[in-house]
Residue, then its C-alpha position, 0 to 999 in steps of 0.5 A: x500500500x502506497x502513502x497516497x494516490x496518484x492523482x496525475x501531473x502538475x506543475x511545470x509540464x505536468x511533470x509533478x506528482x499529484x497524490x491524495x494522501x491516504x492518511x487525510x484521505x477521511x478528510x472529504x472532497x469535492x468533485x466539481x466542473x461544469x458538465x463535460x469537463x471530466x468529472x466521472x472520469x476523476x470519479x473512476x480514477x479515484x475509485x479505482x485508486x481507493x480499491x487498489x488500496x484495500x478501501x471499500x467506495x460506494x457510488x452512483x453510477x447516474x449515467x450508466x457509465x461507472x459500470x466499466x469500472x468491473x471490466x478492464x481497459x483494452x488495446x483496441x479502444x478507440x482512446x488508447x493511444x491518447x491513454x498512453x501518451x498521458x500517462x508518458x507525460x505525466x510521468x504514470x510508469x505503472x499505468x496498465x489496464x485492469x478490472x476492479x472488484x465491483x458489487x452492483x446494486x440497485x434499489x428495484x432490484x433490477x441492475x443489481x442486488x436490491x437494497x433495502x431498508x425499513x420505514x423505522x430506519x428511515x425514520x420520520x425527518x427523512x421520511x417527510x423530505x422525501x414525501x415533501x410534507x409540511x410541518x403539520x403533515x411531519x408533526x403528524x408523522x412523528x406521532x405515527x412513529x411514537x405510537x409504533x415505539x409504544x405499542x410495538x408495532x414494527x414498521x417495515x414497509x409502506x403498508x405498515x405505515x399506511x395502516x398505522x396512519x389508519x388506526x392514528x385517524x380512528x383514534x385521533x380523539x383520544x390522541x389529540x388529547x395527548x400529542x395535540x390535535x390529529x387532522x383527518x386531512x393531514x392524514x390522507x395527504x399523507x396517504x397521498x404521498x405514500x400512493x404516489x411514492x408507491x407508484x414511483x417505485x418506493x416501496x420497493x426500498x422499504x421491507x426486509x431483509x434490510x441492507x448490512x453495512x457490513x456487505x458494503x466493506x467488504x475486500x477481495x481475497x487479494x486484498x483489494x476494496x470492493x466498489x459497491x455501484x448503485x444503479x442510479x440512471x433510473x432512480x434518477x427520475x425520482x430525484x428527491x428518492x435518490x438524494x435521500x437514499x444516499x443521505x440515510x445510508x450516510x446517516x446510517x454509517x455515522x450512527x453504526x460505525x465505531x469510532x475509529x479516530x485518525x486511521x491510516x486510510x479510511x474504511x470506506x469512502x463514499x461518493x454522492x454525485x449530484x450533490x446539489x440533489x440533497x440541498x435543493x430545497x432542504x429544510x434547515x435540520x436537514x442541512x443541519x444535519x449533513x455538517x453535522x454528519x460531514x464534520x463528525x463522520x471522518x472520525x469514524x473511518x469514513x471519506x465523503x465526496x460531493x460531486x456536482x457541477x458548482x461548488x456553490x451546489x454545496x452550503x458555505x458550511x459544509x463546503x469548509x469540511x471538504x479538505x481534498x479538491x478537484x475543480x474541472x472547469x467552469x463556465x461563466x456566462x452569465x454574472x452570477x457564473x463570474x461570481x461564482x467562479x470567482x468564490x470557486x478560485x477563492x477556496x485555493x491556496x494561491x499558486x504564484x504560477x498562475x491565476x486560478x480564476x483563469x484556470x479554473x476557466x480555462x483548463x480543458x477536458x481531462x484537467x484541473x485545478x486540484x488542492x490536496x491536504x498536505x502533511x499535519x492536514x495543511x490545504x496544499x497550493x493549487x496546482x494545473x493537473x492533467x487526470x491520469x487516465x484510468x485502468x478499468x473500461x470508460x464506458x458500461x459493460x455489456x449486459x451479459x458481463x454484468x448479470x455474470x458479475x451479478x451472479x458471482x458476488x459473495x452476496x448473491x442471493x442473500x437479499x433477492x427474496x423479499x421476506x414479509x414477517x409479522x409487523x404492524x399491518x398484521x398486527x393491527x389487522x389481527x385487532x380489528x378482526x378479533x374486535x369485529x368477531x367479539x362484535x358479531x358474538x355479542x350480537x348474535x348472543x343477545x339475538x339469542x336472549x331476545x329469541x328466548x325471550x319471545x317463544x316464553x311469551x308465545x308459549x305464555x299466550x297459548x295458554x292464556x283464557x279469552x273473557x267472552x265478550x258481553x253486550x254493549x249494553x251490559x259492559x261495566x266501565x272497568x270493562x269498556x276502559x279495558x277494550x278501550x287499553x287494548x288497541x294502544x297495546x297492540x300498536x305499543x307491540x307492533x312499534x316494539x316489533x319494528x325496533x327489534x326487526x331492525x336491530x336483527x337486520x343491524x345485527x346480521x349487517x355486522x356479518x358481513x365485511x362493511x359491518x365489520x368495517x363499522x365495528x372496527x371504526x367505532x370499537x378500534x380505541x376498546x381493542x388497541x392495546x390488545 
């Protein structure tokens, strides 16, 4: 294992080494450059690199490009004379081509393994990003996931967080007492943006077997780092999906990981392209929340990259934590471009050889204005470098190559079966049905009363004499007022039958699935803690 990487060439004919230093290596970076300009090329390079090294990288391939990093370069592509005659220019004796260690995943599992997590890992303040909900939506949210801790109700998928929602609704009563008030309407708009996160493919992130970050640090038997490849050229069309994606799984990574303090090199080193994804339009916590990651994760043996276009992409905050920088150029067009390319140049340390403004404006595809940490973790000068070529293949590999590549990682078929245990969509399903049955066995016991309650009367009557009837002539008063009685009590009895007839209809309608339905809707609070 080498001190550092080798980056490229700078200095006076692009004759100088340039090397990230292993040792700061966990100190993060940025990848920056207007579209064109190199950027998933240095990516490649830098992965490549890490590998070599024995270091564990997560990426996204956004293009589709980074696959080729599993296939080696050739001789018969179309660049390989120009390869060569970079690498002789700036001084890269041991550049040959080779294939790396990849593990592909996607998360629809259909460009590589599939990567999962819960919907309690993900947890309410990054749930709500991604669904876009309001504050009073979140607040809503957060009493979902407080009411699951409390009662035990694992949410592992969408549908135990739709139904939980249900039950949060039929129960916003007495809820509302505690947590403050539950709205109806906050509830279905939040329904809403799980059907329509279902529609986009999300639901296929939640459920289990949930990922391992153990299976994204994992080494070859040579020693060498695995690259752990996200299928993102579709995700990409849900955005908001694969920027949180990536910050959870950076999340997940500084809560589990042990603290390490300053090792030799880092323990994994993780990618995030199309940086400005994650900031666009991000609360405050949440923004909070990445510096905080960003500036405490390194302890923990993790590198950060960002690569965006702009490195005003990034907020001043957290663009402070970023120590190692490669910048392709920018384009300035416009004045806030000038403005933007000017703050660019003012985050280097100056390099009396030349401006770099003009650099960062002028440098061609393939080069670019880098600064990496030096010894005691100094910034270093900024200095022209043209990008060594890479060994592995520019460009995807074909199909057949990849689902072989698929097929004999050491963790082919540990996540492919979706597994769906007991959680709290069974859980609650199971209560409501209990209370529908005791429902109907209530009712139908209390038919039963009022069954045998009848033939006793009829039974009663059978027996019961008829005073015969006298003239009207010799009827005494007594008599008169008790014919007189007798037709209010037939129709009392009539009425009476009415109410019972519908109270047996009633009684039957809860048989049936929309009687159970209104059972559980009005005796759902009775039956919640069972």
């Amino acid at each position: 294992m080498s001190e550092g990487l080798f980056i490229g060439g700078g200095g006076e004919d692009y004759g100088v080494a340039q090397q990230l230093l292993l040792k700061y290596a966990n100190r993060h970076g940025l990848i920056a450059g207007a579209t064109g300009t190199g950027k998933t090329v240095t990516l490649q390079i830098l992965a490549e690199s890490f590998a070599a090294n024995g270091v564990p990288v997560f990426l996204s391939d956004v293009k589709g490009d980074l696959s080729g990093l599993g296939a080696a370069g050739s001789e018969s592509f179309k660049l390989h004379d120009a390869f060569m005659e970079r690498a002789a220019k700036i001084g890269f004796a041991d550049y040959s081509y080779s294939a790396f260690p990849v593990t592909f995943w996607d998360l629809y599992g259909e460009a590589g393994h599939p990567v999962r997590t819960t919907v309690s890992e993900m947890g309410p303040l990054l749930l709500a990003r991604l669904l876009e909900l309001s504050e009073a939506q979140e607040g809503i949210l957060n009493i979902a996931f407080r009411v699951a801790d409390e009662q035990g109700l694992a949410l592992l998928d969408l549908k135990d967080l739709q139904s939980l929602l249900v039950w949060v609704g039929e129960n916003r009563q007495s809820l509302s007492l505690r947590y403050g008030n539950v709205s109806t309407a906050s509830i279905g708009a939040i329904q809403r943006r799980l059907l329509v996160l279902e529609g986009q493919g999300g639901d296929r992130l939640f459920g289990e077997p949930a990922l391992e970050l153990a299976d994204l640090m994992r080494t070859d038997l040579d020693g060498r780092g695995r690259i752990n490849i996200l299928a993102a050229d579709k995700l990409m069309a849900s955005p908001r999906l694969y920027a949180t994606f990536l910050l959870w799984l950076l999340s997940e990574l500084f809560e589990e990981l042990p603290e390490v303090g300053d090792p030799d090199k880092p323990k994994l080193v993780f990618f995030f392209d199309e940086a400005h994804l994650l900031f666009d339009d991000a609360p405050k916590a949440l923004v909070d929340k990445v510096e905080q990651v960003a500036r405490l994760i390194r302890s923990k043996g993790v590198g950060v990259y960002f690569i965006t276009q702009n490195p005003a992409d990034v907020p001043e905050d957290i663009l402070g934590q970023l120590g190692n920088r490669v910048q392709h150029a920018l384009r300035a067009f416009t004045a806030k471009d000038r403005r933007d390319l000017r703050q660019a140049a003012e985050n280097y340390r100056d390099n009396p050889a030349f401006n770099i403004e003009d650099a960062i404006r002028e440098v061609g595809v393939g080069e670019a204005v880098t600064s990496m940490l030096e010894r005691k973790g100094v910034p270093g000068m900024a200095e022209r470098t043209l990008i060594r070529p890479p060994s592995s293949q520019l460009g995807p590999i074909d199909p057949g190559l990849r689902e072989e590549l698929i097929a004999a990682s050491p963790i082919a078929g540990k996540y492919e079966a979706k597994v769906d245990r007991e959680s709290a969509f069974e859980i609650l399903q199971a209560r409501a049905e209990a209370a529908a049955r005791e429902a109907e066995e209530a009712e139908l016991a209390e038919e039963e009363a009022e069954s045998a309650a009848e033939r006793e009367y009829r039974t009663g009557r059978r027996y019961s004499g008829t005073r015969v009837g006298r003239s009207s002539a010799r009827v005494t008063r007594p008599e008169r007022e008790e014919r007189e009685e007798r037709p209010r009590r037939s129709s009392s009895r009539r009425s009476d039958s009415v109410g019972t007839a519908f109270a047996k209809s009633f009684a039957r309608q809860i048989g049936t699935q929309t009687g159970r339905a209104v059972v559980r809707g009005i005796l759902g609070g009775l039956f919640r803690g069972r």
